[in-house]
N, CA and C of each residue as an Amber inpcrd file, in Angstrom:
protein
   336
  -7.5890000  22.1400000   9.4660000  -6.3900000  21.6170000   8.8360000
  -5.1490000  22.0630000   9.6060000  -4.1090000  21.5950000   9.7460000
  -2.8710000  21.3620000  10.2800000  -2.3500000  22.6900000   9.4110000
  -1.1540000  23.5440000   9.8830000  -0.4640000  24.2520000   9.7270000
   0.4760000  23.4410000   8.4610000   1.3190000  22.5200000   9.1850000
   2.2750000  21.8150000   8.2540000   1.3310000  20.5740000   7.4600000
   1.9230000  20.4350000   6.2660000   1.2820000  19.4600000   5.5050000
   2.1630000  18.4400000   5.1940000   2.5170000  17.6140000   6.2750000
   3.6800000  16.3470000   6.2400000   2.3620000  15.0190000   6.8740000
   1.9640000  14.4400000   6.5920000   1.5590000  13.0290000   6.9240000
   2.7310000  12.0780000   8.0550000   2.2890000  11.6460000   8.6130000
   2.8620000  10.5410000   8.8410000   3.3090000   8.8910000   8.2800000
   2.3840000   8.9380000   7.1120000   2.2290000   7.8180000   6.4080000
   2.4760000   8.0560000   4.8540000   2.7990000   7.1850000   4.3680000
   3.0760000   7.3510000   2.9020000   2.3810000   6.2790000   2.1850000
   2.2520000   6.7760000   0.8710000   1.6020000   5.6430000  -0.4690000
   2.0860000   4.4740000  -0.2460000   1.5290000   3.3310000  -0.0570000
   2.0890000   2.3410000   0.3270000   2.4600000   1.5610000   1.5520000
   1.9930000   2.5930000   2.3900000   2.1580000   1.7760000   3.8000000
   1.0960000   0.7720000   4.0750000   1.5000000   0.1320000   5.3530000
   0.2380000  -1.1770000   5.4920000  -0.0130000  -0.3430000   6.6610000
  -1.4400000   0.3120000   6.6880000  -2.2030000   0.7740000   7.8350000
  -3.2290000   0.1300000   8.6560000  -3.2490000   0.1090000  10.0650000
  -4.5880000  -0.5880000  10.8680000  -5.7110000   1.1140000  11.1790000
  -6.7510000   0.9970000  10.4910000  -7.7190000   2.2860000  11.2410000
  -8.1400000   1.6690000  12.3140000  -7.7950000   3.1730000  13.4840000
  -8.0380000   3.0980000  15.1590000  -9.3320000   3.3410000  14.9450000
 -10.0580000   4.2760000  14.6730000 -11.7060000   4.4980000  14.9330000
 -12.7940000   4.8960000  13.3300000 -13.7790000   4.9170000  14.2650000
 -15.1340000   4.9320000  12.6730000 -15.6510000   3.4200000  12.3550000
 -16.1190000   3.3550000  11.2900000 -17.2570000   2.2020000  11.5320000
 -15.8690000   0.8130000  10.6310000 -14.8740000   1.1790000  10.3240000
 -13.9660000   0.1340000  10.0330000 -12.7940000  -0.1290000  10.8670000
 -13.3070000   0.1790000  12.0980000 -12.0530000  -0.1940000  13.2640000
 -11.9520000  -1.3450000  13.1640000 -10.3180000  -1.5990000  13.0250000
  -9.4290000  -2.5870000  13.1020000  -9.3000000  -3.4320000  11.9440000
  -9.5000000  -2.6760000  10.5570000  -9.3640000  -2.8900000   9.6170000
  -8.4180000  -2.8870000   9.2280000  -7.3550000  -3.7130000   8.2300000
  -5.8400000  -3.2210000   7.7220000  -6.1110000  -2.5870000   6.2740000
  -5.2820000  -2.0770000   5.5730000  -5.2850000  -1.9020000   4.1550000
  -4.0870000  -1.0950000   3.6900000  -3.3240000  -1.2710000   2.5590000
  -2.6470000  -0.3090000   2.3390000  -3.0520000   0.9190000   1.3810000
  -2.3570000   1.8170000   1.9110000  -2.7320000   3.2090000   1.4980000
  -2.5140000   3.3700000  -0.4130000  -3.6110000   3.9590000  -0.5770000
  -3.4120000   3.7810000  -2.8850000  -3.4150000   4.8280000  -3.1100000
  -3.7580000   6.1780000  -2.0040000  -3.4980000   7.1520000  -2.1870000
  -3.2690000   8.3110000  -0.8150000  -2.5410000   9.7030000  -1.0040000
  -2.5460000   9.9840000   0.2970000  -2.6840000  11.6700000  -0.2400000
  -3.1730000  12.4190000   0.3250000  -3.4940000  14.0700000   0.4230000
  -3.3640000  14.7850000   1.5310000  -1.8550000  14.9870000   1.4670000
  -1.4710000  15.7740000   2.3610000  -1.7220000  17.3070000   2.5920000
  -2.2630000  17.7190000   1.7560000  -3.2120000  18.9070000   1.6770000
  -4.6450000  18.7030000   2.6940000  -4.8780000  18.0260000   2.3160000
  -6.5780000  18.0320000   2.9050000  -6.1010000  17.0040000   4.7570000
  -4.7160000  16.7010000   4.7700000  -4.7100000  15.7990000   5.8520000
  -5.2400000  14.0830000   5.5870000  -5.8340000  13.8930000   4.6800000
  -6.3450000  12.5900000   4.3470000  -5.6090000  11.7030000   3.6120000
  -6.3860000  10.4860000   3.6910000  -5.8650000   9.1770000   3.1390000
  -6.5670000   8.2170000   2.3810000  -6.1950000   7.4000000   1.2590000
  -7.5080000   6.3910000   0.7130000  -6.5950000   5.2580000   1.0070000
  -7.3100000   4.5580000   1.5000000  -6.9930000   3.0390000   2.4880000
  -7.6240000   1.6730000   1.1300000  -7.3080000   0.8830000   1.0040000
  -7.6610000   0.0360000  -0.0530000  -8.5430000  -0.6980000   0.8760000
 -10.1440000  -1.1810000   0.3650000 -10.5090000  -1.5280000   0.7580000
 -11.6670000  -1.2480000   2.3640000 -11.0590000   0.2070000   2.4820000
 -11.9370000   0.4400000   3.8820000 -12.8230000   1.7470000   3.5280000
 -13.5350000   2.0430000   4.2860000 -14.5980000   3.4310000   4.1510000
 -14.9080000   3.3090000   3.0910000 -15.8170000   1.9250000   2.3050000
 -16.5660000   2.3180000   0.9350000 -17.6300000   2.9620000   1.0120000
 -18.0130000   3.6980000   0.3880000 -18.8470000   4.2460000  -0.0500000
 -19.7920000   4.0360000  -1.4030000 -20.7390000   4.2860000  -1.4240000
 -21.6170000   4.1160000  -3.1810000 -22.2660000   5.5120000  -3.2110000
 -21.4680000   5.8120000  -4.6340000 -21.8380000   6.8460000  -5.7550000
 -22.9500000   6.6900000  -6.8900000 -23.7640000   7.3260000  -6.9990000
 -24.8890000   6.9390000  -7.6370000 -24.6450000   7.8810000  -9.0300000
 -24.8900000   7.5370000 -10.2320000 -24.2930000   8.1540000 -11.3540000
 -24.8230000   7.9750000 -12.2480000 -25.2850000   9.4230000 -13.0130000
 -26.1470000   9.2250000 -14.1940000 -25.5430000   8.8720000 -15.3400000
 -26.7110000   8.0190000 -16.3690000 -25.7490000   7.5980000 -17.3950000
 -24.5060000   8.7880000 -17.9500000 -24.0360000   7.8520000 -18.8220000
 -22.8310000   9.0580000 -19.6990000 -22.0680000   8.2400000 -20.5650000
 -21.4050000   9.0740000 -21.6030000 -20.6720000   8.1760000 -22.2620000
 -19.9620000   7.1730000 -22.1950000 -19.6040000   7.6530000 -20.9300000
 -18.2910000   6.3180000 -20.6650000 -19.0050000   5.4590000 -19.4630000
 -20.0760000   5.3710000 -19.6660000 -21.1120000   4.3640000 -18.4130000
 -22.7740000   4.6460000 -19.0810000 -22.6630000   4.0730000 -20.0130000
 -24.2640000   4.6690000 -20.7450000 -25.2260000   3.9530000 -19.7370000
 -25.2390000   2.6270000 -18.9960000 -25.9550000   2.4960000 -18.1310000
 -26.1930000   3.0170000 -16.7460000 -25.5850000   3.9110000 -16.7660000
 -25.1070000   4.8420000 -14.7450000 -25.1060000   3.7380000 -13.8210000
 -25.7040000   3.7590000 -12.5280000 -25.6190000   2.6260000 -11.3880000
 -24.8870000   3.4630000 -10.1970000 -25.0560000   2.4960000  -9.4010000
 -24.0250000   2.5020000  -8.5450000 -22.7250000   1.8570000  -8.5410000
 -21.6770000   2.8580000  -8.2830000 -20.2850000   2.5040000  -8.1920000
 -19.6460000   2.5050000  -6.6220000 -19.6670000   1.1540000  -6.0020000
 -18.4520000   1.3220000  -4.5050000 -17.4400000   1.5400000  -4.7800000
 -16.7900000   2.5070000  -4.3090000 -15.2970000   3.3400000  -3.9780000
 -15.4390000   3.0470000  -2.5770000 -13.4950000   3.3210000  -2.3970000
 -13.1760000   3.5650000  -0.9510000 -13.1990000   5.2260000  -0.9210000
 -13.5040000   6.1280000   0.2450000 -13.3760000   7.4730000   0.5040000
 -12.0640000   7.8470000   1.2900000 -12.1410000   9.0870000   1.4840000
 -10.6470000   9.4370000   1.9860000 -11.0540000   9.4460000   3.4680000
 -10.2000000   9.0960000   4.2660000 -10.5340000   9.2180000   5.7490000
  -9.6650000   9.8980000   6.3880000  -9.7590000  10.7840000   7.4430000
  -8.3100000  11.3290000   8.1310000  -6.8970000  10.7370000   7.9530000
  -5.7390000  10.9570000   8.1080000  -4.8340000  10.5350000   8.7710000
  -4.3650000  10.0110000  10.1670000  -5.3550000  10.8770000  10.6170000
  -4.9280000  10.7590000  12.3490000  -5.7550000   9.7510000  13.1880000
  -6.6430000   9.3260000  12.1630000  -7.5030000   7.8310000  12.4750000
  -6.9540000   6.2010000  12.0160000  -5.4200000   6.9910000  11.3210000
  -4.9350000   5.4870000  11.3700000  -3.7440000   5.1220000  11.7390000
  -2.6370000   4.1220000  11.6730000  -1.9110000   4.0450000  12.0910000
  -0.4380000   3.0810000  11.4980000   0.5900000   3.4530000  10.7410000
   1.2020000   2.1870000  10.6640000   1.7640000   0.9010000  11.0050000
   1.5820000  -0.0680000  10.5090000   2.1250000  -1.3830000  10.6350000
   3.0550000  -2.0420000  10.3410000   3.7720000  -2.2400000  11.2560000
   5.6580000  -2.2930000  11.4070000   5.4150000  -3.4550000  10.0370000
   6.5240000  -3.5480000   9.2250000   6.3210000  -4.8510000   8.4770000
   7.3200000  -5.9600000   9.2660000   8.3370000  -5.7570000  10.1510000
   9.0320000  -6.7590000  10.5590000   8.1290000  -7.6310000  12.1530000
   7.5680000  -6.5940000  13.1080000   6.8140000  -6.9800000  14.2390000
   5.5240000  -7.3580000  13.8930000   5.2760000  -6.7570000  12.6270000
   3.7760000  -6.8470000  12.5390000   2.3880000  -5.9080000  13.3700000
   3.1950000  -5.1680000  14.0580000   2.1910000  -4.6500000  15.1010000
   1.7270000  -3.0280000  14.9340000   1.0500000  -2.2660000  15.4720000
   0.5010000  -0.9650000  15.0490000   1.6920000   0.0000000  15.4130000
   2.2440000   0.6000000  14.8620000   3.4070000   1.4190000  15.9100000
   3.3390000   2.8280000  15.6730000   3.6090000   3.4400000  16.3030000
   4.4670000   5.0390000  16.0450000   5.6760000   4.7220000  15.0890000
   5.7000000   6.4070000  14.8170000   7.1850000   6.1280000  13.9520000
   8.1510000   7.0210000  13.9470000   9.7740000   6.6710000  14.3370000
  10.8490000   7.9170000  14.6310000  11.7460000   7.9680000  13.5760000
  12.5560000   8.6230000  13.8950000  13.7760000   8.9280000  12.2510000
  14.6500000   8.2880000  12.7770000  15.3790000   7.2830000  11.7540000
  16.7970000   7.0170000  12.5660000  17.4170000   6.9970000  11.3610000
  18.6200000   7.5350000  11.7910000  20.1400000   7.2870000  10.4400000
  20.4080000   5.9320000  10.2770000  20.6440000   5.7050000   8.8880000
  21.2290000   3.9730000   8.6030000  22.7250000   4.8100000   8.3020000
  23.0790000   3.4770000   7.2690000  24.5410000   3.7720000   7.4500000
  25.2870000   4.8640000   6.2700000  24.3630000   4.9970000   5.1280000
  24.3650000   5.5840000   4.1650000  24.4540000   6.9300000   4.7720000
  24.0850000   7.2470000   5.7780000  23.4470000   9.1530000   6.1050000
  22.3820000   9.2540000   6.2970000  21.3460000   8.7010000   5.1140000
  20.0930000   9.2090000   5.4650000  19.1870000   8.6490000   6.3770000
  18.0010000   9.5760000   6.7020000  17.1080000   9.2590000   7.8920000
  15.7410000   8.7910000   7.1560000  15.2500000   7.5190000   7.7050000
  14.5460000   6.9360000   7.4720000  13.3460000   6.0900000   8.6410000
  12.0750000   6.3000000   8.5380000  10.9600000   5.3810000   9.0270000
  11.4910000   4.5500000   9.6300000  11.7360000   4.5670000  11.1260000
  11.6510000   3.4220000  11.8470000  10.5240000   2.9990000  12.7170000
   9.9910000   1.6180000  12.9780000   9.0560000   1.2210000  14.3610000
   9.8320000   1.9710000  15.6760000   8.3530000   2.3520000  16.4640000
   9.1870000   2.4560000  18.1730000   8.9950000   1.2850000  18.9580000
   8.3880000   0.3460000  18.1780000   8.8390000  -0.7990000  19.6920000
   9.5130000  -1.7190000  19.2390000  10.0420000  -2.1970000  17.4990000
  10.9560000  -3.2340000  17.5370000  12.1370000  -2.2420000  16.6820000
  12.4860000  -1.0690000  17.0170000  13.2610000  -0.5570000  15.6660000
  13.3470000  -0.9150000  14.4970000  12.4830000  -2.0220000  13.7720000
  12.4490000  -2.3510000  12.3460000  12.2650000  -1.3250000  11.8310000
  13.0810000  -1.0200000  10.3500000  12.9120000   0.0670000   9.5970000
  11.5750000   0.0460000   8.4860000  11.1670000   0.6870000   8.4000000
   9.8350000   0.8430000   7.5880000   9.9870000   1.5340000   6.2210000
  10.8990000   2.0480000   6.2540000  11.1880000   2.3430000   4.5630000
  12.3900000   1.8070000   4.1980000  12.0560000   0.4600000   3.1530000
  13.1120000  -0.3290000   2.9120000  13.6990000   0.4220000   1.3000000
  13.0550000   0.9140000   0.7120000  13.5770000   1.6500000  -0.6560000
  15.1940000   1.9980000  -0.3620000  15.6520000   2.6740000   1.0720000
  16.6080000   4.0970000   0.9720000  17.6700000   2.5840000   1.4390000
């Protein structure tokens, strides 16, 4: 595990995974654990959980979930270029610093 516990990516980003058996998959992120370094991607790295009955599933089965996968196996996706990018800080006009693309400067966090 990483010293600092900052992600590069946040709840909600649209991510492409670079490697593992769902390369070049998109999905956005539904959850993120910056503790453990990981990420849950909607839709990618499912997995099946096998589960004995119980109250709240008296029949058990199998259940597909997505699993958490690194961070550093994926990558964000500019929403204005569309393309996989890195990402730098830049000041808008308000002061604050916010998610930008490095190859079209589109800003990536439109909230601020």
């Amino acid at each position: 595990m990483s010293v600092s516990n900052k992600l590069h990516v946040k709840k909600g980003d649209t991510v492409v995974v670079l490697s593992g058996k769902d390369k070049g998959k998109t999905g956005k992120i539904i959850e993120a654990l910056p503790k453990k370094d990981k990420i849950v991607v909607e839709g990618v790295n499912k997995v099946k959980r096998h589960t004995k009955p119980s109250q709240k599933m008296p029949q058990g089965g199998i259940i597909v979930k997505e699993a958490a996968l690194h961070a550093s196996n994926v990558m964000v996706v500019c929403p204005e270029c569309g393309k996989a990018t890195r990402v730098k800080k830049t000041a808008v006009a308000s002061g604050a610093f916010v998610r930008a693309c490095k190859k079209c400067n589109g800003i990536i966090d439109k909230d601020k």
